[in-house]
C-alpha atoms as an extended CHARMM CRD file, in Angstrom:
* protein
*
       209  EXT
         1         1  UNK       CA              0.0000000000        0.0000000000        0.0000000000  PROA      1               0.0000000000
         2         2  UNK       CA              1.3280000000        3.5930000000       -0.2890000000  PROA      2               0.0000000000
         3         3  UNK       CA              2.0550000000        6.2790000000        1.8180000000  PROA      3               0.0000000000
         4         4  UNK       CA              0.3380000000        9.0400000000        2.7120000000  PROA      4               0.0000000000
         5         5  UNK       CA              2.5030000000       12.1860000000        3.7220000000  PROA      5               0.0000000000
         6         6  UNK       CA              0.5280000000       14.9630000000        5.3780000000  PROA      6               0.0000000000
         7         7  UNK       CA              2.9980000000       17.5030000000        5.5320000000  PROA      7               0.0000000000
         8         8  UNK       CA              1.9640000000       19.8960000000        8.2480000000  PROA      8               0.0000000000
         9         9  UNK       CA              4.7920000000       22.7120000000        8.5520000000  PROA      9               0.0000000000
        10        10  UNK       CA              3.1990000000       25.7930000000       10.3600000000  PROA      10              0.0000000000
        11        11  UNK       CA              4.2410000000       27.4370000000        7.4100000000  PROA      11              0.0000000000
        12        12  UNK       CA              2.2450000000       25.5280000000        4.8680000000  PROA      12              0.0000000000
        13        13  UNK       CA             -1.1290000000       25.2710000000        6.7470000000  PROA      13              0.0000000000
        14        14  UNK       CA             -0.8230000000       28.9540000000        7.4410000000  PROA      14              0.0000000000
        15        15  UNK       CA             -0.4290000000       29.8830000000        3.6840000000  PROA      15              0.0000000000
        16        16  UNK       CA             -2.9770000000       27.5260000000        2.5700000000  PROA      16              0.0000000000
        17        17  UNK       CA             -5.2670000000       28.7030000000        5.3580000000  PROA      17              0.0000000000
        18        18  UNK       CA             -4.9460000000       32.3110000000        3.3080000000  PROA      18              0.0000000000
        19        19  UNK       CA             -5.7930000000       30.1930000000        0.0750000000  PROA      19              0.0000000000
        20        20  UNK       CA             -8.6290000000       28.8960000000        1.4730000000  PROA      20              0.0000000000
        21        21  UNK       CA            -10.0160000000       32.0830000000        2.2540000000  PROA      21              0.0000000000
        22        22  UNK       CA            -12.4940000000       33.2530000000       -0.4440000000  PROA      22              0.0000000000
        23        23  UNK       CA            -11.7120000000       37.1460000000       -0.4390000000  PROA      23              0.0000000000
        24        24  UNK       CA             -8.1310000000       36.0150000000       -1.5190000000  PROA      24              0.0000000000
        25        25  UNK       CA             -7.4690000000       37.2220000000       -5.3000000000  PROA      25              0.0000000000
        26        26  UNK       CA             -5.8200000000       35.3570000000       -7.8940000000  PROA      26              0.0000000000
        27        27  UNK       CA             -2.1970000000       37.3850000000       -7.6140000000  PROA      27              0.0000000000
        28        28  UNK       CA             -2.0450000000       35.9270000000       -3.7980000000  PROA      28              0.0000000000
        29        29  UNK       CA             -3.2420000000       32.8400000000       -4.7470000000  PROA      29              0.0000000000
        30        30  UNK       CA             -0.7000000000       31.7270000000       -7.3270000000  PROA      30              0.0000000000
        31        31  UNK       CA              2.1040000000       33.0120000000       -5.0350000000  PROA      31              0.0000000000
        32        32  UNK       CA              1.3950000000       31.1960000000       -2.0810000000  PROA      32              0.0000000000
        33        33  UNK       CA              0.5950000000       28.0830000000       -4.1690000000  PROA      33              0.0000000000
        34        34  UNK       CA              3.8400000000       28.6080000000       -5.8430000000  PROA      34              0.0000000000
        35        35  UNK       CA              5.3640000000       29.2240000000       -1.9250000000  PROA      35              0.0000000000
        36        36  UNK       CA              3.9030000000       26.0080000000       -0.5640000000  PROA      36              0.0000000000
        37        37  UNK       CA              4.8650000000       23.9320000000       -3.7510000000  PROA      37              0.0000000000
        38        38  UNK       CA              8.5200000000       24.8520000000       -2.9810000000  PROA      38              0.0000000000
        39        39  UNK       CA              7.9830000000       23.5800000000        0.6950000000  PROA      39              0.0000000000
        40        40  UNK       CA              6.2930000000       20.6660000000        0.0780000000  PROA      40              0.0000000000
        41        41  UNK       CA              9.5390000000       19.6980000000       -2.3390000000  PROA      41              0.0000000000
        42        42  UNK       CA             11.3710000000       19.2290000000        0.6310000000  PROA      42              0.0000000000
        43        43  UNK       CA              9.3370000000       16.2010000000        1.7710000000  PROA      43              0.0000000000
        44        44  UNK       CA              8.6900000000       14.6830000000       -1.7530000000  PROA      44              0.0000000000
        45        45  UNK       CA             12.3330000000       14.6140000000       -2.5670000000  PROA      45              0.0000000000
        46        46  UNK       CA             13.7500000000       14.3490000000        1.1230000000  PROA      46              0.0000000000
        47        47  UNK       CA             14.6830000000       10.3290000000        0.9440000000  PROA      47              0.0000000000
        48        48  UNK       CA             16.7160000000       11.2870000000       -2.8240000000  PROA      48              0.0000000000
        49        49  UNK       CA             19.5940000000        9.4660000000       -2.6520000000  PROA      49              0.0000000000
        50        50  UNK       CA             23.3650000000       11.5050000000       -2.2890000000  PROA      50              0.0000000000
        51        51  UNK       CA             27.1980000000       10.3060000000       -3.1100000000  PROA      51              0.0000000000
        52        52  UNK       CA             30.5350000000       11.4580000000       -1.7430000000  PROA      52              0.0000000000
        53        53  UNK       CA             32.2680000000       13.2640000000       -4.3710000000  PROA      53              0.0000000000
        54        54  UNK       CA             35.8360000000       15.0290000000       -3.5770000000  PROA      54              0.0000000000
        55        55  UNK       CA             35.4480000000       19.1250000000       -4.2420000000  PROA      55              0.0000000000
        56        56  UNK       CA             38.0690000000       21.7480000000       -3.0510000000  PROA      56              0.0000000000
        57        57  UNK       CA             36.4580000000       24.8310000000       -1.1360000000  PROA      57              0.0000000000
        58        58  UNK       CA             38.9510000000       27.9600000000       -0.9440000000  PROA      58              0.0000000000
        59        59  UNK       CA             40.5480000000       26.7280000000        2.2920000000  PROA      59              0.0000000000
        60        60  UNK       CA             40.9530000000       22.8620000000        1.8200000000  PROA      60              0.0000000000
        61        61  UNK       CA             39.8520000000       20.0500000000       -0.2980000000  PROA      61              0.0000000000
        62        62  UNK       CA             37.1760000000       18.0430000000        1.0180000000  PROA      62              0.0000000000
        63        63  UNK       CA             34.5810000000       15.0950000000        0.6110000000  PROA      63              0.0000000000
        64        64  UNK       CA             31.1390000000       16.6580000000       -0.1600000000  PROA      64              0.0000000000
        65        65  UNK       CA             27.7750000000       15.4850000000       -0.7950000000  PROA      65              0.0000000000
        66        66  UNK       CA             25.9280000000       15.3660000000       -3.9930000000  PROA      66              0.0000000000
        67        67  UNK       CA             22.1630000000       14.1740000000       -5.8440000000  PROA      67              0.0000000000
        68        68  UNK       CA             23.3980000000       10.2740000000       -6.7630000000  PROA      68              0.0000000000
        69        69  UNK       CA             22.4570000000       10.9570000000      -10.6480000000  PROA      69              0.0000000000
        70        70  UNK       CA             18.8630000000       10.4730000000       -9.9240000000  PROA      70              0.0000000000
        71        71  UNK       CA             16.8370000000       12.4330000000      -12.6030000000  PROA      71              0.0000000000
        72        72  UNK       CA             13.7890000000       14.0280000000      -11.8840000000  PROA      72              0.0000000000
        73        73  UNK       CA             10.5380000000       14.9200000000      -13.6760000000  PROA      73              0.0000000000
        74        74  UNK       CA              7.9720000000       17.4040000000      -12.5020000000  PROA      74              0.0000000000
        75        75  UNK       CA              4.7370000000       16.3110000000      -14.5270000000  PROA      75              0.0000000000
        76        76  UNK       CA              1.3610000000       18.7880000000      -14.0010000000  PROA      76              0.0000000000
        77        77  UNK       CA             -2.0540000000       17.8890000000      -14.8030000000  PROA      77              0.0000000000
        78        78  UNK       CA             -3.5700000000       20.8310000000      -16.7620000000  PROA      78              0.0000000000
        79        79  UNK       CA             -4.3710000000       23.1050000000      -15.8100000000  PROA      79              0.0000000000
        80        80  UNK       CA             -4.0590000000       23.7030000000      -12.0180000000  PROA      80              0.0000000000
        81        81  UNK       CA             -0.9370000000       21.7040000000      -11.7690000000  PROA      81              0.0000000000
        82        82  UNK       CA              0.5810000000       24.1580000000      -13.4220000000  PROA      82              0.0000000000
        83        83  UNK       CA              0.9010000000       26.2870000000      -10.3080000000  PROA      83              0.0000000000
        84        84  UNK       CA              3.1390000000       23.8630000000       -8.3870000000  PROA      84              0.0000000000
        85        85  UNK       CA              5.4970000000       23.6050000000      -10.8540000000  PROA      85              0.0000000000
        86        86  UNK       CA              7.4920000000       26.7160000000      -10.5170000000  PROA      86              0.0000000000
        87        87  UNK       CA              7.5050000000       25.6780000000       -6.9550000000  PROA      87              0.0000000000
        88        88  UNK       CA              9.0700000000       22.8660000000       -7.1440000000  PROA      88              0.0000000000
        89        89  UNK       CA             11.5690000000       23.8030000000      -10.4070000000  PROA      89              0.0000000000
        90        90  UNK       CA             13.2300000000       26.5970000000       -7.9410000000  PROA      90              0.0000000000
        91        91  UNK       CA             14.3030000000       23.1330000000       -6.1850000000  PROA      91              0.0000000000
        92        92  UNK       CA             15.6710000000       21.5470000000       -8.5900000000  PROA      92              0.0000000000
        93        93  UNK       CA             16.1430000000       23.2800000000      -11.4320000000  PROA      93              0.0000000000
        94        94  UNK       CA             17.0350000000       20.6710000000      -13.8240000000  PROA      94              0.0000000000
        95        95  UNK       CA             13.8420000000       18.6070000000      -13.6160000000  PROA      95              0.0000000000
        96        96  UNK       CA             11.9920000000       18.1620000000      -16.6980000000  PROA      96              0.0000000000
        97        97  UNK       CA              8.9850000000       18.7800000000      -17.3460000000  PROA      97              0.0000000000
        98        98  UNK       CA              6.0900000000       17.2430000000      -18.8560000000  PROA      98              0.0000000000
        99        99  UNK       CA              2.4570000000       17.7560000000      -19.2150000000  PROA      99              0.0000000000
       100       100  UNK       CA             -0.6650000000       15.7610000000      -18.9070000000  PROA      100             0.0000000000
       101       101  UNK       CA             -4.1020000000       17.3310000000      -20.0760000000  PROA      101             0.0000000000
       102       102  UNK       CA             -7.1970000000       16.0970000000      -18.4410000000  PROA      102             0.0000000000
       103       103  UNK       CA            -10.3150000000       18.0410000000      -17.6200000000  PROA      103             0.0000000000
       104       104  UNK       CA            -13.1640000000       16.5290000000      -15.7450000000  PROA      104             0.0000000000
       105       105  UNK       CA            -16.8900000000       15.8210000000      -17.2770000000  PROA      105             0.0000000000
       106       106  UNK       CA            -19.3970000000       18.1760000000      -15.1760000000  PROA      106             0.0000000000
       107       107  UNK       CA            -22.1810000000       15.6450000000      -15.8430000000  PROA      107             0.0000000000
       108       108  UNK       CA            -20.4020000000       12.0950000000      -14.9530000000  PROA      108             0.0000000000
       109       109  UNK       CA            -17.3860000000       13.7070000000      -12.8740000000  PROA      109             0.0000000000
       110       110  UNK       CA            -14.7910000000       11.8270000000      -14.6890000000  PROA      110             0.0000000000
       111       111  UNK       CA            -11.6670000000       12.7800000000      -16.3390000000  PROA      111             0.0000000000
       112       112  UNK       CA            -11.0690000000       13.3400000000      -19.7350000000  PROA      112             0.0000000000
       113       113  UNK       CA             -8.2250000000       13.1420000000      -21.2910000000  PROA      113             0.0000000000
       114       114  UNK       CA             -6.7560000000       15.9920000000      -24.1940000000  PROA      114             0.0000000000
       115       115  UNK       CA             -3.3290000000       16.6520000000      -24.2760000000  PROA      115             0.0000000000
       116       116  UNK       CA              0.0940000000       13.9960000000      -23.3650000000  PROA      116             0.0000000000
       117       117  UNK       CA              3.3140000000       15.7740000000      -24.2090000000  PROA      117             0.0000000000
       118       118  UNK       CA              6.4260000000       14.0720000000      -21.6720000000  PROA      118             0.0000000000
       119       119  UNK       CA             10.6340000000       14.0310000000      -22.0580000000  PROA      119             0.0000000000
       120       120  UNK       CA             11.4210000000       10.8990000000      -23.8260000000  PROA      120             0.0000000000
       121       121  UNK       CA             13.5830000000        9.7000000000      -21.3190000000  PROA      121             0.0000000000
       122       122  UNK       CA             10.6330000000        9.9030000000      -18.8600000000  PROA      122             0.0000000000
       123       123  UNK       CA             10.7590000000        5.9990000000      -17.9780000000  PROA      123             0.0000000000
       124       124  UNK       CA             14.1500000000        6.8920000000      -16.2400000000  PROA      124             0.0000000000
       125       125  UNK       CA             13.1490000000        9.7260000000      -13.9400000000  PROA      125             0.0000000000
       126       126  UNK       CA             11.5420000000       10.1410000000      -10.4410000000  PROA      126             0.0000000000
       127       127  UNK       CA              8.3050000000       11.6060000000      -11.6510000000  PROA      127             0.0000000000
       128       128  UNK       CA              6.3070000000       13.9840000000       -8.8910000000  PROA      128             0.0000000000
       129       129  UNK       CA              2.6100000000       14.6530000000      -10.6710000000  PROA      129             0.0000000000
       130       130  UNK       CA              1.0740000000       17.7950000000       -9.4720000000  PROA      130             0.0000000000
       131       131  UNK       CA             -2.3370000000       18.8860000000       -9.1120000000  PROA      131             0.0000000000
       132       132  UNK       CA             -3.7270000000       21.3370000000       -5.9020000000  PROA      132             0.0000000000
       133       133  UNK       CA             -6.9800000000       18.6690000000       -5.7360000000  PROA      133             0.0000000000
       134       134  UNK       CA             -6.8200000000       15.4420000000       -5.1970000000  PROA      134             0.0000000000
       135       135  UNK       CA            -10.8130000000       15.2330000000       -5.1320000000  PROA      135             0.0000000000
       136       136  UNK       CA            -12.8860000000       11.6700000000       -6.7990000000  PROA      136             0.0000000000
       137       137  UNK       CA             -9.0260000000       10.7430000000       -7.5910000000  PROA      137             0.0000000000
       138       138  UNK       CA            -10.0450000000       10.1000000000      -11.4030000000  PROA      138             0.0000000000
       139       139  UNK       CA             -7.6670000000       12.5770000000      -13.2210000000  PROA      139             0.0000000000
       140       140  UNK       CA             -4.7340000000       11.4860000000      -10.4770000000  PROA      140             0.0000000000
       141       141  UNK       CA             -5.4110000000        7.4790000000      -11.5940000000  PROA      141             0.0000000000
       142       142  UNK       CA             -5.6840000000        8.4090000000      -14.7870000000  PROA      142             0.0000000000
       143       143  UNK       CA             -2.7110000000       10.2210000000      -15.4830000000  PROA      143             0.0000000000
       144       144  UNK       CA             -0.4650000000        7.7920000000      -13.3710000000  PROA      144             0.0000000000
       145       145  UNK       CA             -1.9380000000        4.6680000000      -15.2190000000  PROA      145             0.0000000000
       146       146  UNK       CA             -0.6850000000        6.7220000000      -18.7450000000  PROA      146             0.0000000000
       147       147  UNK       CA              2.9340000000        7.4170000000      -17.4690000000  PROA      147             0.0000000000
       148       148  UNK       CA              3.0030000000        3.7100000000      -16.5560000000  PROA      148             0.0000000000
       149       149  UNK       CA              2.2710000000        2.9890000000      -19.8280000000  PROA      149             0.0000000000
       150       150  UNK       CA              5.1690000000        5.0100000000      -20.7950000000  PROA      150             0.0000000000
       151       151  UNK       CA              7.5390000000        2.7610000000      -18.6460000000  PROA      151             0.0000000000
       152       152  UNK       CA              7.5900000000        5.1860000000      -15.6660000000  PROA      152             0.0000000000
       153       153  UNK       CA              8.1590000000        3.1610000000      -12.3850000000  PROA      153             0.0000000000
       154       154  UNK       CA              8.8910000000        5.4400000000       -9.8550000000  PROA      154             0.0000000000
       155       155  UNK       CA              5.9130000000        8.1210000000       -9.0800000000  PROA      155             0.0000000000
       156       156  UNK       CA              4.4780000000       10.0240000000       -6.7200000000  PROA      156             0.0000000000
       157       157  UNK       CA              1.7250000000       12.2810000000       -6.5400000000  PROA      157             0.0000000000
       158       158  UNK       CA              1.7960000000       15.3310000000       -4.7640000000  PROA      158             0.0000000000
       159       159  UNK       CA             -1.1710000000       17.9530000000       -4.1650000000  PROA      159             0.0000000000
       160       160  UNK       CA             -2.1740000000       20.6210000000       -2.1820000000  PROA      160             0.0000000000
       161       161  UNK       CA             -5.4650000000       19.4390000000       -0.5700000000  PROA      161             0.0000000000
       162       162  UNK       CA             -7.2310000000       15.8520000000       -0.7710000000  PROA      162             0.0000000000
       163       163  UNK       CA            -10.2740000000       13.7930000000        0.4810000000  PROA      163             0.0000000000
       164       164  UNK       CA            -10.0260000000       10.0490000000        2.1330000000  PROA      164             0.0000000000
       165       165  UNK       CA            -11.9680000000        9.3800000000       -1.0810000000  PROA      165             0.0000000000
       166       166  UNK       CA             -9.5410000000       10.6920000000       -3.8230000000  PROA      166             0.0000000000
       167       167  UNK       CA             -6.6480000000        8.8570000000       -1.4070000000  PROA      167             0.0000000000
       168       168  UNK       CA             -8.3300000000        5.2840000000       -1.5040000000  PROA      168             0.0000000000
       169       169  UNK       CA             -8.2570000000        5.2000000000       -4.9020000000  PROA      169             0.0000000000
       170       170  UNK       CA             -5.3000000000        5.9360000000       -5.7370000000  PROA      170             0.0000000000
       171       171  UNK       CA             -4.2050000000        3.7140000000       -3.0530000000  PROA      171             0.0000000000
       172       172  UNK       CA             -6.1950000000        1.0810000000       -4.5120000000  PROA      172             0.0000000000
       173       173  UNK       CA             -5.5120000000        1.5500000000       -7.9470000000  PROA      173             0.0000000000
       174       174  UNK       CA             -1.4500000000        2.9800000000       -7.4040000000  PROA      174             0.0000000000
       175       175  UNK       CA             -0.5870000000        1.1550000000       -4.5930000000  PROA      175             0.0000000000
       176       176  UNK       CA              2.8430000000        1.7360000000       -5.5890000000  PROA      176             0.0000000000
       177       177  UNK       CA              2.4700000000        5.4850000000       -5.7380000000  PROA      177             0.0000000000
       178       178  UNK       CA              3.2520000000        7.6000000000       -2.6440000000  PROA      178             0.0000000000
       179       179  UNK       CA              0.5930000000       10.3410000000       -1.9180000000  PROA      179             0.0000000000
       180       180  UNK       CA              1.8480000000       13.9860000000       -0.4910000000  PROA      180             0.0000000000
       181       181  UNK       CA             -0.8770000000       16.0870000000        0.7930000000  PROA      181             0.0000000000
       182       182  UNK       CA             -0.9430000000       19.1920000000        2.9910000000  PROA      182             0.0000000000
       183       183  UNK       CA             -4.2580000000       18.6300000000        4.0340000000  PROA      183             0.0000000000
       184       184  UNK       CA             -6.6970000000       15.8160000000        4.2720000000  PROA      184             0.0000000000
       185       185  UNK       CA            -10.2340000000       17.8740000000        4.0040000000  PROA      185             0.0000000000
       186       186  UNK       CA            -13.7800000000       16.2820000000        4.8840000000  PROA      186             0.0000000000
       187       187  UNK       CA            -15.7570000000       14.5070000000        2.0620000000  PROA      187             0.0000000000
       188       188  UNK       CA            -16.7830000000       15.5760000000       -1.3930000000  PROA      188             0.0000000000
       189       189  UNK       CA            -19.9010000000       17.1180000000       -2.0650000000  PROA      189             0.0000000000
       190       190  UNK       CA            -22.6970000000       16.3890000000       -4.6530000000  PROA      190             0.0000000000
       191       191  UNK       CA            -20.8920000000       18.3090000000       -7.4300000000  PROA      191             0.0000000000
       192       192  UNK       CA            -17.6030000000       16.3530000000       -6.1670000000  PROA      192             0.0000000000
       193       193  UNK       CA            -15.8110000000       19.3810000000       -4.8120000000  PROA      193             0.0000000000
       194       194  UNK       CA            -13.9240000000       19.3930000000       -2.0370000000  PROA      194             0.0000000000
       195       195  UNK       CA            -15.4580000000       20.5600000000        1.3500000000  PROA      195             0.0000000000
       196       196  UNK       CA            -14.0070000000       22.3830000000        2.9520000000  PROA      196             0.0000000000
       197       197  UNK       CA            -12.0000000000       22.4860000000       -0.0840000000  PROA      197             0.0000000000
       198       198  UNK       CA            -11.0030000000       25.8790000000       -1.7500000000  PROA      198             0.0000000000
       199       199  UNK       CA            -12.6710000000       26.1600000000       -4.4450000000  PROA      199             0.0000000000
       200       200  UNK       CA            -11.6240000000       25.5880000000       -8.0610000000  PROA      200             0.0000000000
       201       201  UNK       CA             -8.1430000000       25.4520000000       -7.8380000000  PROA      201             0.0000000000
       202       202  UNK       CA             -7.6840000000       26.2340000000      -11.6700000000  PROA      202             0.0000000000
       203       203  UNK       CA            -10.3270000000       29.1210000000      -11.5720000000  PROA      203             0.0000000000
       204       204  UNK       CA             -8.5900000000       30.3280000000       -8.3590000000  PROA      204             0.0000000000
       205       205  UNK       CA             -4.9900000000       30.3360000000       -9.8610000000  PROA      205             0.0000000000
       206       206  UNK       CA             -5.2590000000       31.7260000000      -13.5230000000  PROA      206             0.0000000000
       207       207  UNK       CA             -8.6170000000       34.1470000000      -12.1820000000  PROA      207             0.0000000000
       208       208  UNK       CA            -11.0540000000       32.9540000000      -14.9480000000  PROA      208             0.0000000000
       209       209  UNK       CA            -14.3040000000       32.9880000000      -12.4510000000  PROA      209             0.0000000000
């Protein structure tokens, strides 16, 4: 079974407290999304593994530590996964990155999906997929089940805010595919939003309602 990672720095629930808040504009929004994403990196990436290499510093030479060649791929789900990717790239810089387009049906709730563009050595990279909602857990299956079907074998998912819904099934579908959250909200409603969520993260981030 996967992990789930509820990363609760006082720093992270207090910016996504002022995310939750309604009377907090677009501007705000992206930059404490983009704030928390580069927190949250800490955790998703803190077991990467390092080697000794030998460096010289401007007093002596020394044995320092490094990233063990491990290559990394930051891989949104259109569009509100967009906003954690800056985030995390300020981390490490020299991830790739991909993108997966899925958009969910308003009438049956389930994903769709439009768009699949990924680096072509993406079967050889840690991959971190990003989306602020982890809410029925459709798009999150859905776009893990395609990068397995591009050879990827090392994922994890990492979003903002979730339900114990969304994180059962990917647990039962990904069981191999550890889940970072900063918060675990209540339920889903009857439109399958988040409560008490935040909203629509997309609308939220790029201000188009």
């Amino acid at each position: 079974m996967s992990l789930l990672h509820v990363i609760n720095h006082p720093m992270v629930q207090h910016k996504l407290t002022i995310m939750r808040d309604k009377n907090t504009g677009s501007k705000d929004f992206r930059e404490l999304l983009n704030e928390i994403s580069l927190l949250m990196g800490y955790e998703v990436t803190r077991d990467i593994p390092l080697e000794d290499i030998d460096i010289e510093t401007p007093i002596c030479k020394m044995t320092a530590k490094e990233v063990s060649g491990r290559k990394l791929a930051i891989v949104p789900i259109l569009r509100a996964g967009l906003g954690m990717v800056e985030g995390l790239h300020t981390l490490v810089p020299v991830a790739k990155v991909g993108h997966i387009g899925l958009y969910r049906n308003e009438e049956t709730h389930e994903p769709v999906e439009y768009y699949c563009k990924l680096p072509e050595d993406i079967q050889d990279r840690l991959v971190i997929v990003t989306d602020p909602m982890l809410a029925t857990g459709g798009s999150a299956c859905d776009a893990i089940a395609m990068l397995k079907r591009k050879g990827c074998k090392n994922i994890r998912l990492m979003c903002l805010v979730s339900v114990p819904e969304g994180i059962k099934k990917v647990q039962n579908e990904h069981p191999d595919v550890d889940i970072y959250t900063a918060a675990v909200d209540d339920c889903l409603n009857e439109n399958a939003y988040i409560v008490p969520g935040l909203g629509d993260a997309g609308d939220r981030i790029f201000g188009t309602k």
